[in-house]
C-alpha positions as CSV (number, residue, x, y, z in Angstrom):
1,X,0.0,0.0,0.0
2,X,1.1,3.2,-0.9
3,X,1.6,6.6,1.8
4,X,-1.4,8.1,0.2
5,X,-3.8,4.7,0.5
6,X,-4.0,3.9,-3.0
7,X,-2.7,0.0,-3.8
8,X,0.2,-1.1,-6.1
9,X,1.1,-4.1,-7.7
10,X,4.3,-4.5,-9.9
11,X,4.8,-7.2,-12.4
12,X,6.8,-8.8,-15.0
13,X,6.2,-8.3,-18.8
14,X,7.1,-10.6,-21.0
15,X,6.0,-9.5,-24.4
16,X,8.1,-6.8,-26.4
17,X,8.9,-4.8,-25.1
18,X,10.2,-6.6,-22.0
19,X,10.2,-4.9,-19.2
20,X,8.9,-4.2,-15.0
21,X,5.7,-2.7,-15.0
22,X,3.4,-1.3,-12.3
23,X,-0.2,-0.5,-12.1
24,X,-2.1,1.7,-9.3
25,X,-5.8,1.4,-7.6
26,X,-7.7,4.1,-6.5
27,X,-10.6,1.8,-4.8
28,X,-9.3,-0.7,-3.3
29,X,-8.9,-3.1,-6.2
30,X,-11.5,-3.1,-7.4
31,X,-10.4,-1.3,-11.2
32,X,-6.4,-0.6,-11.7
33,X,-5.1,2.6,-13.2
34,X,-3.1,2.4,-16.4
35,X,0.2,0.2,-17.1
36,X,3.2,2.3,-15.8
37,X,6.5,1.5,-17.1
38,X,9.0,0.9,-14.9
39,X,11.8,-0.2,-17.7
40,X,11.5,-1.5,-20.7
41,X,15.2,-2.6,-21.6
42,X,15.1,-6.0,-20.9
43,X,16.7,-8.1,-23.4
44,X,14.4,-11.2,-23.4
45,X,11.3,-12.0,-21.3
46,X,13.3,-13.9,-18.6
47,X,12.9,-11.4,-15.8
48,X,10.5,-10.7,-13.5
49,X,9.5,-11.0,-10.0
50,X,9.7,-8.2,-8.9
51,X,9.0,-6.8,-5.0
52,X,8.2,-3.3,-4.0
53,X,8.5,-1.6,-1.0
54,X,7.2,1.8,-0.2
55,X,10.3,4.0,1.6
56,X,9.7,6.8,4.2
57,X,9.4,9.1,1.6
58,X,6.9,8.5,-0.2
59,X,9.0,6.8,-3.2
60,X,8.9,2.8,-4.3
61,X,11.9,0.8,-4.6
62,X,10.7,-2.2,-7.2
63,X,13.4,-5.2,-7.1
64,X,13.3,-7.5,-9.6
65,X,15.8,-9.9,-12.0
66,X,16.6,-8.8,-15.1
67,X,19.0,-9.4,-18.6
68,X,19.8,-6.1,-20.6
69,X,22.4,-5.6,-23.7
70,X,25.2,-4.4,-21.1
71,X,24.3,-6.9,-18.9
72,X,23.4,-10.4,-20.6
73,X,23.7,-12.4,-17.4
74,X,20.6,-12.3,-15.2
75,X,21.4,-10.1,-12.1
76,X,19.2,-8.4,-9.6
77,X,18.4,-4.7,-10.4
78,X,16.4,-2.1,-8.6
79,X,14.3,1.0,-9.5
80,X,12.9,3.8,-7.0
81,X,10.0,5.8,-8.5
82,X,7.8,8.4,-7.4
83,X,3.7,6.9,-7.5
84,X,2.7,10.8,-6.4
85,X,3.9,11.8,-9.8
86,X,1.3,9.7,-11.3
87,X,-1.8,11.3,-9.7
């Protein structure tokens, strides 16, 4: 749950373009606000899982496994984003 009430999920997708995404509720889950992207970089649809966590601040830090161009091997990687820019 989010600082401001609203729910998050974050998921894997694995169609092109591969990538984390996110998506927030308003209402208790009961409809979901439009895909965000989180990345979209990945180099093949092996990646995923990812885990959120909301900080004292307000922002999300999203972990997840991941394969990019740079780096082929899979390796954890992390993004912290800002769900109040998204209102």
């Amino acid at each position: 749950m989010l600082k401001d009430g609203r729910l998050c999920v974050t998921y894997g997708c694995r169609k092109v373009p591969y990538g984390i995404r996110a998506k927030i509720s308003s209402n208790k889950g009961k409809t979901w606000g439009k895909e965000i992207i989180i990345r979209d970089d990945a180099l093949t649809k092996d990646i995923g899982y990812p885990r959120s966590a909301v900080r004292p601040d307000g922002k999300v830090v999203t972990t997840y496994y991941y394969t990019t161009e740079e780096k082929v091997e899979q390796h954890i990687a992390a993004t912290i984003w800002d769900p109040s820019e998204l209102k």
